[in-house]
Residue, then its C-alpha position, 0 to 999 in steps of 0.5 A: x617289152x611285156x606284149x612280146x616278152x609274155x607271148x613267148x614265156x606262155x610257150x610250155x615244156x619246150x627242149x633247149x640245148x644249153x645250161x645244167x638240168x636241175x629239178x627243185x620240188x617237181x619243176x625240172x628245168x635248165x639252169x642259167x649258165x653264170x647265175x649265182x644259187x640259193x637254195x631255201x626251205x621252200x624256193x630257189x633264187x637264181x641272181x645276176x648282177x652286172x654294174x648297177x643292172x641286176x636279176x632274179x629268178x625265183x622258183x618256188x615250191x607246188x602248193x595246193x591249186x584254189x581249182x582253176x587257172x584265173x584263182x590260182x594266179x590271182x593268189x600267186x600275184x598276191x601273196x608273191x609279187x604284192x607282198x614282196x614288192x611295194x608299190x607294183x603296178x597292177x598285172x598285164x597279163x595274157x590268156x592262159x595256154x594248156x599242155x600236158x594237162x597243165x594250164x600255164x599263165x603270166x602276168x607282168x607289173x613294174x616297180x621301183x627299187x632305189x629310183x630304178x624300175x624294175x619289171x616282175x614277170x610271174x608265171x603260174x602253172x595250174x594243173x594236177x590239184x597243183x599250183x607251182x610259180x616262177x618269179x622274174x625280177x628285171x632291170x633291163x631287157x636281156x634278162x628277160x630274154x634269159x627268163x624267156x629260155x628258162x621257162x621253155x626249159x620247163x617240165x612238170x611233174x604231173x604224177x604220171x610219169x617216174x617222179x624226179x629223184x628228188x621230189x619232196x612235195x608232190x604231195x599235192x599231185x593226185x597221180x593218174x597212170x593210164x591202163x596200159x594195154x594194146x592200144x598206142x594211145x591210153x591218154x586224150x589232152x583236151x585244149x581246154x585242161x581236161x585229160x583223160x586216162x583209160x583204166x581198168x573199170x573207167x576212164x578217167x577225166x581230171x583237171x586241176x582238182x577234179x576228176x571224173x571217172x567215166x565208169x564202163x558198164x557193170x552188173x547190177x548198176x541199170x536196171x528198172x527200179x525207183x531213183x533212190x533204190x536204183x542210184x543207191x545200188x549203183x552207189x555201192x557197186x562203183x563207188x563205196x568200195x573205194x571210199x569210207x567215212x561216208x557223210x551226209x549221204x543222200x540221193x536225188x533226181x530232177x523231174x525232166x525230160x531225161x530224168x537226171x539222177x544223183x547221189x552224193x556225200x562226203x568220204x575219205x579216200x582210201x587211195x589219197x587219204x583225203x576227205x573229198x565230195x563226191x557226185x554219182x550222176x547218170x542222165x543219158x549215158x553210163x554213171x559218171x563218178x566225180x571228185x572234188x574237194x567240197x560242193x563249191x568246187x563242184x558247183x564253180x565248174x559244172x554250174x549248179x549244186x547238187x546239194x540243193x536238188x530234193x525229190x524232183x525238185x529244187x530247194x527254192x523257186x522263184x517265178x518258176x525258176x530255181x535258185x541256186x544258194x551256192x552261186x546265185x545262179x538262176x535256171x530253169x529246173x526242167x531245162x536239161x541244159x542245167x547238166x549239159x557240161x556235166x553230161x557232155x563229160x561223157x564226150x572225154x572217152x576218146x583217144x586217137x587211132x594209130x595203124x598198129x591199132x589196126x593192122x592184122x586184127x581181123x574183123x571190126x563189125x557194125x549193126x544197125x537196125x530200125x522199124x517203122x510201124x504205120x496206122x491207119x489215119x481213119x480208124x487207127x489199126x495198124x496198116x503193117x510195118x517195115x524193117x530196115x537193117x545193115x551191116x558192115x564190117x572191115x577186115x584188117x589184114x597185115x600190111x595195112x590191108x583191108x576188106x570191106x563189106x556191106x550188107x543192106x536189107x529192107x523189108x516191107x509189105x512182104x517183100x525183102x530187098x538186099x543191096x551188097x557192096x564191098x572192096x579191097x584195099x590199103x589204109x593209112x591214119x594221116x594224123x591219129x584222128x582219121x583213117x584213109x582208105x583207098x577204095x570204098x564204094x569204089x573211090x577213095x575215103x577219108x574218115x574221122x576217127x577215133x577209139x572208146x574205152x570199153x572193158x577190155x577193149x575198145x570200139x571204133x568210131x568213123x564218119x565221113x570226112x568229107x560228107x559228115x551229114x548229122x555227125x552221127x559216127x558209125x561204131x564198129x566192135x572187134x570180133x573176138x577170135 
């Protein structure tokens, strides 16, 4: 009964036809046709009861996420179902599901009550710096059949929408409202909870009780300097403004390889009003802004605490290598792959291509250009260089069509040879993450697809489908007119 029960509660924000629609703090669903309802200061019990077989279905009120799925449902299991009912079995539980920027997960145990068992289902969404639970209690099969449809009816406010007329503690929800713009998608859900939202001066990454904001580049923010001079510019350029009560502020940098820098401390936000921890980090992309409630939080999630970094270094070593105080955790200080998942949230600027996105905005440009400079082996004097440059550019005309057009130039030894190619043909966007072209190089081609955000606008991105090679994807701008 759990196995096949929990493999279909797991499934989210699913539409049915059947029962009233009713919102309880910021959980929309369809009540059960022929329950009894009551209605208490921070939950709401649906009750059936038929002869000696009874059930219950308890929705409680969103409280402030622990900052992931797994402490989430272990506090929910303890404080919901351990507390409440004497002498239940310890969970079975499955692997947490994501949708909607919600991570959703359940787990099941068995008690009894006056010599009969009963089976208590939990289910605990995570997701927003949110945590909101649902409770079964079962004595018999079809009621659990009849929570199965319930938890397909679920919907969630998540800030980014219109809130339910009758929300009153959302307060726990951070809303993000993605930029609205010409483009069809302004908002990417990752399958591993990150969502990200295009703004004006950012993208925004958030998941449970962190966000990151990916900012775009601004004035005064890179330029040739010492690490605290440089990342305390930046500091108050992208972030202070946004913040006050600044504390225990300082800035730090590792002595590697693609020098990471950091600056960091804690602040009252001015949009929400809560003190929150916040990490200015650039390795070897833009600035990266990210929010959390304390240093732990930050520390659980990327893996290392910034706290400990000083001038090059690490508080402590130990045979070469550091430790982190916060979690224990032993690294090796000139490995980058400390801040790998810290960097690769860079990787979060992406959103899908639609064929309005495309259709009759003229022309998408893409340059590139390198030089080889060689020496004699002999005497080291320089033996001359080359230069290869080129460029390509579409056309996107009405009605799906396009021009395509390619220029090649290579330049060696004084001499320059050229290589041109183009064609002309109809586009389609099979599933929002490719684009088919019918004609280039005089044959059809399917390519991987997707969109930066950029201040104003955005850069497409295509490699070949079928030919990826080094995965490296092509950018192309759009032509102001």
């Amino acid at each position: 009964m759990k196995h096949s029960f929990l493999t279909l509660a797991l499934y989210l924000m699913i539409a049915h036809v059947f029962g009233q629609t009713e919102t309880f703090d910021i959980v929309t669903y369809e009540a059960p046709k022929g329950w009894t309802k009551e209605t208490k200061n921070n939950l709401v019990v649906f009750s059936k009861i038929d002869g000696s077989s009874w059930s219950q279905i308890i929705v409680y009120k969103n409280t402030t996420s622990k900052g992931n799925m797994q402490k989430d449902f272990d506090n929910e299991w303890q404080e919901l179902v351990v507390k409440n009912y004497a002498g239940i079995s310890k969970p079975e539980t499955e692997k947490p599901k994501t949708a909607e920027g919600w991570t959703v997960m359940s787990g099941s145990g068995l008690w009894k009550y006056n010599d009969a068992n009963v089976a208590t289902i939990l289910t605990t969404y995570s997701g927003f710096n949110a945590c909101v639970s649902i409770v079964c209690n079962a004595t018999a099969t079809p009621y659990l059949e009849i929570y199965n449809d319930f938890i397909g009816s679920v919907k969630l406010y998540n800030g980014k929408e219109t809130a339910p007329s009758n929300v009153t503690t959302s307060n726990n929800i951070t809303p993000t409202h993605s930029k609205k713009d010409a483009y069809a998608f302004n908002t990417t859900n990752f399958d591993d909870g990150w969502t990200s939202t295009v703004q004006e001066d950012w993208v925004e990454v958030s998941k449970s009780s962190i966000k990151v904001l990916l900012h775009y580049p601004k004035e005064g923010t890179i330029f040739p300097a010492d690490p605290d001079q440089l990342t305390s510019a930046a500091w108050n350029i992208l972030v202070a403004p946004r913040y006050t009560n600044l504390t225990n502020f300082k800035t730090a940098y590792v002595e590697a390889f693609n020098r990471p820098y950091f600056g960091m401390g804690y602040a009252k936000e001015n949009s929400t009003g809560k003190k929150v921890f916040v990490v200015l980090f650039r390795r070897s992309a833009g600035w990266l802004e990210i929010v959390s409630p304390d240093a732990k939080t930050f520390t659980q999630e990327f893996g290392f605490n910034p706290v400990t970094i000083r001038w090059g270094k690490i508080t402590e070593y130990m045979g070469g290598y550091v430790v982190d105080n916060a979690q224990g955790v032993t690294v090796k200080a000139d490995e980058p792959e400390v801040y790998n998942k810290l960097d690769n949230m860079t990787s979060r600027n992406k959103f899908a291509v639609a064929v309005s996105d495309l259709d009759n905005t003229g022309e998408w440009n893409d340059h590139y250009s390198s030089n080889t400079f060689y020496y004699n082996n002999y005497t080291g004097n320089s033996a001359g260089m080359s230069t290869y440059s080129s460029s390509q550019w579409f056309e996107f005309k009405t009605e799906k069509k396009y021009h395509w057009q390619l220029v090649a130039t290579n330049s060696s030894g004084g001499r320059t040879d050229v290589a041109q190619a183009d064609g002309d043909g109809t586009f389609s966007v099979p599933n929002n993450w490719q684009i088919q072209f019918s004609e280039i190089e005089g044959k059809s081609k399917l390519y991987d697809a997707y969109f930066t955000a950029i201040k104003g606008g955005r850069i497409l991105w295509l490699n070949d489908a079928k030919f990826p090679g080094s995965g490296i994807f092509m950018g192309f701008s759009k032509k102001v007119k």
